[in-house]
N, CA, C and O atoms as a MOPAC input file, in Angstrom:
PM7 MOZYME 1SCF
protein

 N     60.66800 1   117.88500 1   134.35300 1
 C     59.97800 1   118.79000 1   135.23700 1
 C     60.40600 1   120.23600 1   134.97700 1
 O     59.52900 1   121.06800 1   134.74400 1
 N     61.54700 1   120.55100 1   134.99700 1
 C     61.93700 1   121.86700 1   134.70300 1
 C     61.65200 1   122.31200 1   133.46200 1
 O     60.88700 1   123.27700 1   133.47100 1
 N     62.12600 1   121.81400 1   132.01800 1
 C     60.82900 1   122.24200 1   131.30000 1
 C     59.27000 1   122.34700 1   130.83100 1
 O     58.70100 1   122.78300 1   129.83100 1
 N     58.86300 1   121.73000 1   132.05100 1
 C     56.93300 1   121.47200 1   131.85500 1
 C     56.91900 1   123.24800 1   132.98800 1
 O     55.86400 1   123.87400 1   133.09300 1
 N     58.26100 1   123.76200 1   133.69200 1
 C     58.12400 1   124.69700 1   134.48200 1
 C     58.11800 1   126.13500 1   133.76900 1
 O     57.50500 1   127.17400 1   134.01300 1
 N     58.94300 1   125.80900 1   132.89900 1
 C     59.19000 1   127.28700 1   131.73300 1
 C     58.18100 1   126.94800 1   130.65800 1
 O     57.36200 1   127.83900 1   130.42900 1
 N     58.08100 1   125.84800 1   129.96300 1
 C     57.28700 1   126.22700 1   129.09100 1
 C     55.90700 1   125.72300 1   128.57100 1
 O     56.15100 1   124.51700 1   128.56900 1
 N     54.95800 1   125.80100 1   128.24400 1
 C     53.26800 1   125.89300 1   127.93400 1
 C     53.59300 1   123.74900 1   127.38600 1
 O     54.45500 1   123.20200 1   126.69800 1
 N     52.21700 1   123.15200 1   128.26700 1
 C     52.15600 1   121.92200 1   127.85600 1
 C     50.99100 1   121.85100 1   126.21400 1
 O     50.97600 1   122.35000 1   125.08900 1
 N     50.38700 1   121.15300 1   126.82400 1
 C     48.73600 1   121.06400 1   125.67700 1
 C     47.68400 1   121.79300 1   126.38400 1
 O     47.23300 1   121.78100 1   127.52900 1
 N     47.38600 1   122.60900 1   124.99800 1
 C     46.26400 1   123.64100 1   125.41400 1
 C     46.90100 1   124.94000 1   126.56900 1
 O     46.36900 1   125.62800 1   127.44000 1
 N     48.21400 1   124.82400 1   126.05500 1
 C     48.83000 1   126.34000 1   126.77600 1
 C     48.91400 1   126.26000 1   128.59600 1
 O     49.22200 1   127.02800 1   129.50700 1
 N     48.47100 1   124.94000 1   128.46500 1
 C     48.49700 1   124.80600 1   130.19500 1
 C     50.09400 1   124.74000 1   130.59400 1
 O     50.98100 1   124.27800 1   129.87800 1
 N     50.25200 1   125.31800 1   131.92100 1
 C     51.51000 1   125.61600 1   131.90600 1
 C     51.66100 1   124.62300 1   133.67500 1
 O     50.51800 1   124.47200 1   134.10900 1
 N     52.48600 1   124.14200 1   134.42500 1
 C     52.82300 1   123.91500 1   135.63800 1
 C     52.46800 1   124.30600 1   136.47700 1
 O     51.57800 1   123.79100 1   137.15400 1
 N     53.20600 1   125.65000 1   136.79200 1
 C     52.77300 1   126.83600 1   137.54700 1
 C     52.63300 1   127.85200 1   137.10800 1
 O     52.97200 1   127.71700 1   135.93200 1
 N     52.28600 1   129.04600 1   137.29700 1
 C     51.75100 1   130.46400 1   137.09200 1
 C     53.54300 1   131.38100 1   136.82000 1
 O     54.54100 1   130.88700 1   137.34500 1
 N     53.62800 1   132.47500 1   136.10100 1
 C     54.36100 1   132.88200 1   136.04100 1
 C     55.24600 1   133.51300 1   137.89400 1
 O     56.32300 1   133.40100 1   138.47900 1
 N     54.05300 1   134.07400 1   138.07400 1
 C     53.79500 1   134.43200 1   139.54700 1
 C     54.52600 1   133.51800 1   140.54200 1
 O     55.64500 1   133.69300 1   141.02300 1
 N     53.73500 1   132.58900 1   140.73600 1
 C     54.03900 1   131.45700 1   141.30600 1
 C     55.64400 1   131.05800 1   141.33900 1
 O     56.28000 1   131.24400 1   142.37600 1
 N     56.43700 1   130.35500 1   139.85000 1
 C     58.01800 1   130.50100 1   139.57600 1
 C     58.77400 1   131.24400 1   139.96000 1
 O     59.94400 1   130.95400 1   140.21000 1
 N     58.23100 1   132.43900 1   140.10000 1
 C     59.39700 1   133.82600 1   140.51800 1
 C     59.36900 1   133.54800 1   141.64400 1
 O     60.37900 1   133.01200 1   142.10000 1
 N     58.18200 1   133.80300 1   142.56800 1
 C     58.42800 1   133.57600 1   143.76500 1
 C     59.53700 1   132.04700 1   144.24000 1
 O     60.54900 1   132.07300 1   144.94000 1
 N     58.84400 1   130.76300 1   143.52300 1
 C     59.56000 1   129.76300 1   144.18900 1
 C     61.62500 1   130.36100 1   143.53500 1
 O     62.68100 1   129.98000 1   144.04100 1
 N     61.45400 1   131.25200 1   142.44000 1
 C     62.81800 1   130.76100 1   142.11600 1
 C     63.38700 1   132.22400 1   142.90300 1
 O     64.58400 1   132.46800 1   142.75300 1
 N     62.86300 1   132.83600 1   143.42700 1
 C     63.52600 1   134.19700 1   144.50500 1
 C     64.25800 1   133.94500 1   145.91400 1
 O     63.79800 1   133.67600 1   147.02500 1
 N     65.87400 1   134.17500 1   145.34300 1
 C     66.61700 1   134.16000 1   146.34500 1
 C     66.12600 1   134.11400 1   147.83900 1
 O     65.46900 1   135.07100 1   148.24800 1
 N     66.47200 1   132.80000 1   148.88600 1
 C     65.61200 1   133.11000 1   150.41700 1
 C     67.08900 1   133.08100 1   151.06100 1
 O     67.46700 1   133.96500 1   151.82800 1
 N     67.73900 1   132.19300 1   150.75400 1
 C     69.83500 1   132.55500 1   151.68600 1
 C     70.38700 1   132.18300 1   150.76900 1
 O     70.42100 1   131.32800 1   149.88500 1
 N     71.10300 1   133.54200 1   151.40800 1
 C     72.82200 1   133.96500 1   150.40600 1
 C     73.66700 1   133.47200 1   151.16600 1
 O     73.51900 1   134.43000 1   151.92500 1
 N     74.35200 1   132.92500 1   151.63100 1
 C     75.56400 1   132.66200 1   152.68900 1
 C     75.97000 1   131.43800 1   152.48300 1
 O     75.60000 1   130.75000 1   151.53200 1
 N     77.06100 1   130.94600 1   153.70100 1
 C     78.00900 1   129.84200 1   153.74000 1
 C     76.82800 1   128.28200 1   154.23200 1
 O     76.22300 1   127.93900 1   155.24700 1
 N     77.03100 1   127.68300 1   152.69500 1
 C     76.65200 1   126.38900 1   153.13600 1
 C     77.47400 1   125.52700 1   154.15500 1
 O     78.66800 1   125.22800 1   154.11200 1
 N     76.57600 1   125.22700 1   155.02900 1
 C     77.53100 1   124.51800 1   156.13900 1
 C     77.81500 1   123.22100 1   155.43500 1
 O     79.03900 1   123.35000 1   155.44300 1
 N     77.66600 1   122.33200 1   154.96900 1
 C     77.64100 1   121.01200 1   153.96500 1
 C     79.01700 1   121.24900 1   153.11400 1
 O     79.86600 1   120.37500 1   152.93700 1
 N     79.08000 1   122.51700 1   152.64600 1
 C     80.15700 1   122.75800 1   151.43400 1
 C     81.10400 1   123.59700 1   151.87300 1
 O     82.29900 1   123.53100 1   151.58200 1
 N     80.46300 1   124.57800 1   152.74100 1
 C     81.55400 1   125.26300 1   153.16600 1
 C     81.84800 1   126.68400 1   152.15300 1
 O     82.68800 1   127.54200 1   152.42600 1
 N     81.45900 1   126.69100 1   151.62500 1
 C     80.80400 1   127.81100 1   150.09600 1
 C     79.74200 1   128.46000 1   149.94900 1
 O     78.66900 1   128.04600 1   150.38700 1
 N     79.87200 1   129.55600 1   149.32400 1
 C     78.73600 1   130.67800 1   149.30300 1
 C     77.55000 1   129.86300 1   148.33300 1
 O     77.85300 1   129.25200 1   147.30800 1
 N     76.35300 1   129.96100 1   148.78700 1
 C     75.22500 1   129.26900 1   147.87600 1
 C     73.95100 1   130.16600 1   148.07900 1
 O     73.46500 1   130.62900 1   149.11100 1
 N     73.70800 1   130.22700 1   147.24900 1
 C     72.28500 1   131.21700 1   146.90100 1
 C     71.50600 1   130.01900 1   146.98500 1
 O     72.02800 1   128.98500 1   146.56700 1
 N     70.29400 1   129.97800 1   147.47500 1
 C     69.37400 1   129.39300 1   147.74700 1
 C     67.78000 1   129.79500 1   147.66000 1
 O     67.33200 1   130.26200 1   148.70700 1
 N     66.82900 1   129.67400 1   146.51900 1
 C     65.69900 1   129.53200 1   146.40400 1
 C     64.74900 1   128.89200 1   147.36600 1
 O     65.06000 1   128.81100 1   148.55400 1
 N     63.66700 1   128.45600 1   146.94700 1
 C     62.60100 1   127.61600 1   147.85700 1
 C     62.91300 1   126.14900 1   146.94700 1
 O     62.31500 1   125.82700 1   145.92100 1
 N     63.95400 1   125.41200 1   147.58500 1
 C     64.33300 1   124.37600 1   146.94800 1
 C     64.99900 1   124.25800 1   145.51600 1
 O     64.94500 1   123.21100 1   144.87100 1
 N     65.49700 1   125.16200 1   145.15900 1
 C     66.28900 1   125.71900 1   144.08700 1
 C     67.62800 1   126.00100 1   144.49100 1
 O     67.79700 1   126.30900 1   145.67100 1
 N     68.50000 1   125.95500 1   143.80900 1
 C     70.08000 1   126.33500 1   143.63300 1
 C     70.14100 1   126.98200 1   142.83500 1
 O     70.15700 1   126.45400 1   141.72300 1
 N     70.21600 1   128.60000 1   142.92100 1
 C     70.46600 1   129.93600 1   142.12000 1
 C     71.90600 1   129.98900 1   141.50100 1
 O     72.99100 1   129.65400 1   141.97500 1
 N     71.54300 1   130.54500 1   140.22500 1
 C     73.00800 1   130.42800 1   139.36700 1
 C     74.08100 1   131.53500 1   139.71300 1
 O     75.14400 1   131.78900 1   139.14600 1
 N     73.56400 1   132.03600 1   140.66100 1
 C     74.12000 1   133.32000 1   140.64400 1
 C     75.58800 1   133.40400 1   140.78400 1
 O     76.12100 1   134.45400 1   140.42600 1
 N     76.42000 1   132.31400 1   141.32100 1
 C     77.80700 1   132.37100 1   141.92100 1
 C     78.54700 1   131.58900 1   140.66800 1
 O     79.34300 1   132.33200 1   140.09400 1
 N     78.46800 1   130.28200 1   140.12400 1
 C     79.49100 1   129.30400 1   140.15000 1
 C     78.96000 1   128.83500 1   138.76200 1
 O     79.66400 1   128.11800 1   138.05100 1
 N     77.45900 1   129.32500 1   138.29700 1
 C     77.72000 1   129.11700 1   136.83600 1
 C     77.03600 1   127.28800 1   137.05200 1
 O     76.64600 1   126.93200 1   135.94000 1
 N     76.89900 1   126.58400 1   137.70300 1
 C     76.54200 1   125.23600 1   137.80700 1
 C     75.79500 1   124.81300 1   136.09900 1
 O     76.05800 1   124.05000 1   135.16900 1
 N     74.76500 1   125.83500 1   136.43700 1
 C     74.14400 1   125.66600 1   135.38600 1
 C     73.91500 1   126.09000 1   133.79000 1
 O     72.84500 1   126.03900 1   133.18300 1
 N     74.98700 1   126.45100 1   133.36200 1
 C     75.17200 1   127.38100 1   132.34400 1
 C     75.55600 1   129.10100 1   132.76700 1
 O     75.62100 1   129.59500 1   133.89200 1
 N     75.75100 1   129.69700 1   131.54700 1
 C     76.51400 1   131.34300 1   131.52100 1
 C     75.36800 1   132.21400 1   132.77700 1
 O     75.67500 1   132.88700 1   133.76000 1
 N     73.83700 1   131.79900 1   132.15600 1
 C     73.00200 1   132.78500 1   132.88100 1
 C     72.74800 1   132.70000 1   134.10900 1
 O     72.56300 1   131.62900 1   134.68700 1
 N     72.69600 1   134.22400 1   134.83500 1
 C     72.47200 1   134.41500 1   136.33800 1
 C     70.89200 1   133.57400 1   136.50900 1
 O     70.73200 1   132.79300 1   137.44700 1
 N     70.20000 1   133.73900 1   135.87800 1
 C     69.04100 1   133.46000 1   135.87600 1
 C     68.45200 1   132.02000 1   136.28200 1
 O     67.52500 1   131.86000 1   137.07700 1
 N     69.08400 1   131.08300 1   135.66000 1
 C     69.42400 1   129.78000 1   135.78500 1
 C     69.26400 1   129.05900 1   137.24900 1
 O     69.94100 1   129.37300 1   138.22800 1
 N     68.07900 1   127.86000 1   137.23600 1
 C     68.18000 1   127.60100 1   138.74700 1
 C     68.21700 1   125.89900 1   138.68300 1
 O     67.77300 1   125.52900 1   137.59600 1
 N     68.60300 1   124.82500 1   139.50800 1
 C     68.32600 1   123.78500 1   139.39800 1
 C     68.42500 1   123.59400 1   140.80800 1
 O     68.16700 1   124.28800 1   141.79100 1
 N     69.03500 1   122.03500 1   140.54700 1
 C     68.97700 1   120.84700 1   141.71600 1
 C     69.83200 1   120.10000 1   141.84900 1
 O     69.43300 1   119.13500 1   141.19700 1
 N     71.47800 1   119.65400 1   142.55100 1
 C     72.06000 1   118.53700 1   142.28100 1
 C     71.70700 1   117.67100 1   142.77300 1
 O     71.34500 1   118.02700 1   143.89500 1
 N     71.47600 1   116.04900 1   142.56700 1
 C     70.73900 1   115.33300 1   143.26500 1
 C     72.65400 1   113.96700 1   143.87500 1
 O     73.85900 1   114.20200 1   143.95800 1
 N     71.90200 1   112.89700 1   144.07600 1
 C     73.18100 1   111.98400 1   144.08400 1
 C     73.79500 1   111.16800 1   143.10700 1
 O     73.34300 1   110.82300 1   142.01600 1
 N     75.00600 1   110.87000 1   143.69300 1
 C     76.32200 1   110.36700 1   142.48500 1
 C     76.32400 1   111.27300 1   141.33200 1
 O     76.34000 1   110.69700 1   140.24500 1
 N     76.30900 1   112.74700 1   141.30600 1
 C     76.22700 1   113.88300 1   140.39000 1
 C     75.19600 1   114.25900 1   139.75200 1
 O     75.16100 1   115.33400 1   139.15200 1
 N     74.19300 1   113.40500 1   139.79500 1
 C     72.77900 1   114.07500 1   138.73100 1
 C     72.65700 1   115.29000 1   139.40200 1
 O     72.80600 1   115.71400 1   140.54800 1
 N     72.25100 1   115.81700 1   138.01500 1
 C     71.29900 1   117.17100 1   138.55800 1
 C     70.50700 1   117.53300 1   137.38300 1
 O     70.53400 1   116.86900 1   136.34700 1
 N     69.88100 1   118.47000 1   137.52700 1
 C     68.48800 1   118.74300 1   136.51600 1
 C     68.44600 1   120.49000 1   137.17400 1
 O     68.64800 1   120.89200 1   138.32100 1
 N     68.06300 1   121.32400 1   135.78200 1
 C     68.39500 1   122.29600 1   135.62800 1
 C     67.18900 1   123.39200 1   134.73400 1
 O     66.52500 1   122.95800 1   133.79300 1
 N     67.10700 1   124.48300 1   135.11300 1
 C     66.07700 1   125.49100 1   133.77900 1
 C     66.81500 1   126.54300 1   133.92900 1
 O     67.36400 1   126.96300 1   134.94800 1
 N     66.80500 1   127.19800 1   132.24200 1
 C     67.51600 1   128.43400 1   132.04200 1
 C     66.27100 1   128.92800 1   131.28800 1
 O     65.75300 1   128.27300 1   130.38300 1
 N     65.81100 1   130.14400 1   131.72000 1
 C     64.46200 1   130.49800 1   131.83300 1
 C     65.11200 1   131.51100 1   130.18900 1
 O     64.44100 1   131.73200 1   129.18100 1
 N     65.92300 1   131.74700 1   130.33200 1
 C     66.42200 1   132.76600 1   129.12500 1
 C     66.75700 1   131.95000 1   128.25400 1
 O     67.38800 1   132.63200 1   127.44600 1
 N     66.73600 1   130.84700 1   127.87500 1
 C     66.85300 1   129.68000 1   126.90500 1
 C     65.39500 1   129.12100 1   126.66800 1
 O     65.43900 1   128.27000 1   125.78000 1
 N     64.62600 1   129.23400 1   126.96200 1
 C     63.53500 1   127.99400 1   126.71800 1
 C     62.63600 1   128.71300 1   125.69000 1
 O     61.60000 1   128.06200 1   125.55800 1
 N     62.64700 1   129.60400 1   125.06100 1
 C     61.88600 1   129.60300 1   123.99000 1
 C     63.20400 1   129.19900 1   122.52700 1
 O     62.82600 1   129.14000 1   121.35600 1
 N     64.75800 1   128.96100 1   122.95800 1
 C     65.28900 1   128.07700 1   121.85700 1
 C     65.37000 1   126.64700 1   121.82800 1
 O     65.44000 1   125.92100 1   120.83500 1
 N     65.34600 1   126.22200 1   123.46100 1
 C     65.59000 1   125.14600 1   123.27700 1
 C     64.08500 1   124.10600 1   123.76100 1
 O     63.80500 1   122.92200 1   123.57400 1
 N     63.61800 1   124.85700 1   124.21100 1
 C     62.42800 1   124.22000 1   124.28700 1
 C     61.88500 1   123.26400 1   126.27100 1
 O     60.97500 1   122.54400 1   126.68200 1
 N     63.10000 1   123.89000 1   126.82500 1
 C     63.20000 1   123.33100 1   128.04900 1
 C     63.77600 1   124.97100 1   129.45500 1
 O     63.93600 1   124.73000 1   130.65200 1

């Protein structure tokens, strides 16, 4: 899912709109997760890279941890090398 989000499927069709991503991936709370007890940047269902690096070096970077540790991840400044 996160790379069908950054980058072009068949016939250049893309997920969502460039438009669309920014908005869902634009900071909505900065503050203390009550759950963790830790500062967490928070998207529209996104986890912003901005603090702790979860997801690689870049600020840019947003994912999801899910349970027993999965998580799934896009680094929007990577996906024209790696393809995701």
């Amino acid at each position: 899912m996160y790379g069908m989000l950054l980058s072009p499927g068949k016939g250049d069709r893309t997920l969502v709109s460039a438009a669309t991503l920014a908005e869902a991936t634009k900071v909505r709370f900065d503050g203390i997760d009550m759950v963790r007890g830790i500062r967490r940047p928070w998207a529209a269902g996104f986890l912003r890279n901005d603090q702790e690096n979860c997801w690689g070096p870049n600020s840019e970077s947003f994912g999801h941890g899910g349970w027993g540790g999965s998580f799934g991840y896009a680094d929007p400044s990577r996906a024209s090398l790696s393809g995701t």
